[in-house]
LUMNUKOL-428651 format. One line per field, with one value per residue (C-alpha): residue in three letters; chain; x, y, z. Coordinates in steps of 0.001 Angstrom, whole numbers, plus 500000, padded with zeros to 6 digits. Example, Ala and Ser with C-alpha at 12.3 -4.5 7.8 and 13.67 -1.06 7.14 Angstrom:
type = Ala / Ser .
mol = A / A .
X = 512300 / 513670 .
Y = 495500 / 498940 .
Z = 507800 / 507140 .
# end
This chain:
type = Unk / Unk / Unk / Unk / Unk / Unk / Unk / Unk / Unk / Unk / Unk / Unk / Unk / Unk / Unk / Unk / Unk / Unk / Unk / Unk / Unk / Unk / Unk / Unk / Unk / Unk / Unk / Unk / Unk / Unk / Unk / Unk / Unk / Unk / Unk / Unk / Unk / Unk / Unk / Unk / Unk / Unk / Unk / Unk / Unk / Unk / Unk / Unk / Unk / Unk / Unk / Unk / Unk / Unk / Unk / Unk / Unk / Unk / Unk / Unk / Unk / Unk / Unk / Unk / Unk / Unk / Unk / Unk / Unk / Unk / Unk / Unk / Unk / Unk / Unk / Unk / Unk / Unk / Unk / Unk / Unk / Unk / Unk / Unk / Unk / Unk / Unk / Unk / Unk / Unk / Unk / Unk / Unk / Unk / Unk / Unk / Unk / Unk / Unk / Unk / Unk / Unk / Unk / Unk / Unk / Unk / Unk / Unk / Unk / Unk / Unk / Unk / Unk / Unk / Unk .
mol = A / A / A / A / A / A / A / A / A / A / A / A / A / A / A / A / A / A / A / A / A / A / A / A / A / A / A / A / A / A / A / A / A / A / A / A / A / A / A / A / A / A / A / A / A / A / A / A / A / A / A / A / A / A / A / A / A / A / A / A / A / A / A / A / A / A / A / A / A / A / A / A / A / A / A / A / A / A / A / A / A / A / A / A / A / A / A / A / A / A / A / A / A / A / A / A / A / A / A / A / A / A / A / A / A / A / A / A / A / A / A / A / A / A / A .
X = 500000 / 501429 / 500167 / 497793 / 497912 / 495214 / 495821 / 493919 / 490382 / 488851 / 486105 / 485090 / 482315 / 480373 / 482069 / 485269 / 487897 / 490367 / 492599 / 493144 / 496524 / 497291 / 500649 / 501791 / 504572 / 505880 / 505920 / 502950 / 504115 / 503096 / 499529 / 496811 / 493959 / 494264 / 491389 / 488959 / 485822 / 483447 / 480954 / 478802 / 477061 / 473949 / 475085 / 476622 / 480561 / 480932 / 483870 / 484037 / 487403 / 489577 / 492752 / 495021 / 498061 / 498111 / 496560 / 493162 / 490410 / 486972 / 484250 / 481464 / 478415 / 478181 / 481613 / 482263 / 483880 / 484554 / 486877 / 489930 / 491725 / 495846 / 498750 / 502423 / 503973 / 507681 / 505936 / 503700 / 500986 / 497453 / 495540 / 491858 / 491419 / 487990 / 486144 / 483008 / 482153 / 478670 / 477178 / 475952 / 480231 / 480764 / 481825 / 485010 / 486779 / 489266 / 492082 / 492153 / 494783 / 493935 / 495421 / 493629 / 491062 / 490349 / 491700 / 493818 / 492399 / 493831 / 492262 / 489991 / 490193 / 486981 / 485863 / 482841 / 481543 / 479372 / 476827 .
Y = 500000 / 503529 / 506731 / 508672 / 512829 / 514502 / 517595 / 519770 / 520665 / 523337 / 525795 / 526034 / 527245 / 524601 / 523741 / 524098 / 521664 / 520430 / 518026 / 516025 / 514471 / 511660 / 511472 / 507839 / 507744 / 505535 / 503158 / 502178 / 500121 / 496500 / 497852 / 496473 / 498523 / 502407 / 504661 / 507690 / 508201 / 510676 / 511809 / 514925 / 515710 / 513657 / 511057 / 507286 / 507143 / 506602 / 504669 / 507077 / 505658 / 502404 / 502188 / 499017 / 497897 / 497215 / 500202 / 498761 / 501150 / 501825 / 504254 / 505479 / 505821 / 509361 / 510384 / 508675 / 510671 / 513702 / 512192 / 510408 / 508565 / 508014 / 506446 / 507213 / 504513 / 505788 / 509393 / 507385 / 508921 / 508964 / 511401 / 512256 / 514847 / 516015 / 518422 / 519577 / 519549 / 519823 / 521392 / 517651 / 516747 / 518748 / 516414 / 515401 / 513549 / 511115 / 508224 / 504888 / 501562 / 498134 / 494769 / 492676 / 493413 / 497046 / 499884 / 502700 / 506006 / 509703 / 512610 / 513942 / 517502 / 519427 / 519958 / 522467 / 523225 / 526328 / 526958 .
Z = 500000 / 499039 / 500531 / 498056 / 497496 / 495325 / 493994 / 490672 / 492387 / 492643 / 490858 / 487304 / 484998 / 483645 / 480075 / 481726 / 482279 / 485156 / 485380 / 488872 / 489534 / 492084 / 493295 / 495514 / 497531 / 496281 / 493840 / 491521 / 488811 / 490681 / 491632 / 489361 / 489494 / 490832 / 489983 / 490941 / 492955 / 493854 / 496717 / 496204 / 499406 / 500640 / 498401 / 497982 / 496855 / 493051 / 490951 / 487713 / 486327 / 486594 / 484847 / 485144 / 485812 / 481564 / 480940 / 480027 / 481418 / 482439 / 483029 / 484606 / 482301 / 483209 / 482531 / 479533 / 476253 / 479293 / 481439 / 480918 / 483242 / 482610 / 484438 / 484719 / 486781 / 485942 / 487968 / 490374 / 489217 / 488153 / 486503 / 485730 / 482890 / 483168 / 480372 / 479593 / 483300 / 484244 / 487771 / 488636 / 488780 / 491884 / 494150 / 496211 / 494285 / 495901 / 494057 / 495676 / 494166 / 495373 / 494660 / 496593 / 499464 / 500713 / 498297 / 499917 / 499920 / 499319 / 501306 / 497893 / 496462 / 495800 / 492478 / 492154 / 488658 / 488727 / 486640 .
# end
């Protein structure tokens, strides 16, 4: 298990476009899945990207053709490009990597798209 950091959130017009980075400390390149996650307030934690240790990757319905998820295991990190953001994105978002059994969590960084 590696210690997560988010960094990237923060406020932007809907339309607009972020990018979220997840730094480990450490290194990444044997972890098989790492991805993102969100939680808006009142509501249940969503997976909205999954990127593996081959680079295969998946989405969440409602981020798919907006959001791209990458990985740069010779960096340690993982990154979420998000565009075309919509007010229903604001959320905290937060990166997690699991191999087996429960994933490891960053803190999150708060992403509010205004509109």
């Amino acid at each position: 298990q590696v210690h997560l950091v988010e960094s990237g959130g923060g406020l932007v017009q809907a339309g607009g476009s972020l990018r979220l980075s997840c730094t480990a400390a450490g290194s990444i390149a044997s972890i098989n899945n790492m991805g993102w996650s969100r939680q808006a307030p009142g509501k249940e934690r969503d997976v909205v990207a999954i990127i593996t240790r081959n680079l295969n990757t998946k989405y969440a319905d409602f981020v798919k053709g907006r959001f791209t998820i990458s990985r740069d295991n010779a960096k340690n990190t993982v990154s979420l490009q998000m565009n075309s953001l919509k007010p229903e994105d604001t959320a905290v978002y937060s990166c997690w990597s699991s191999n087996a059994g429960e994933p490891t969590w960053g803190r999150g960084t708060q992403v509010t798209v205004s509109s």
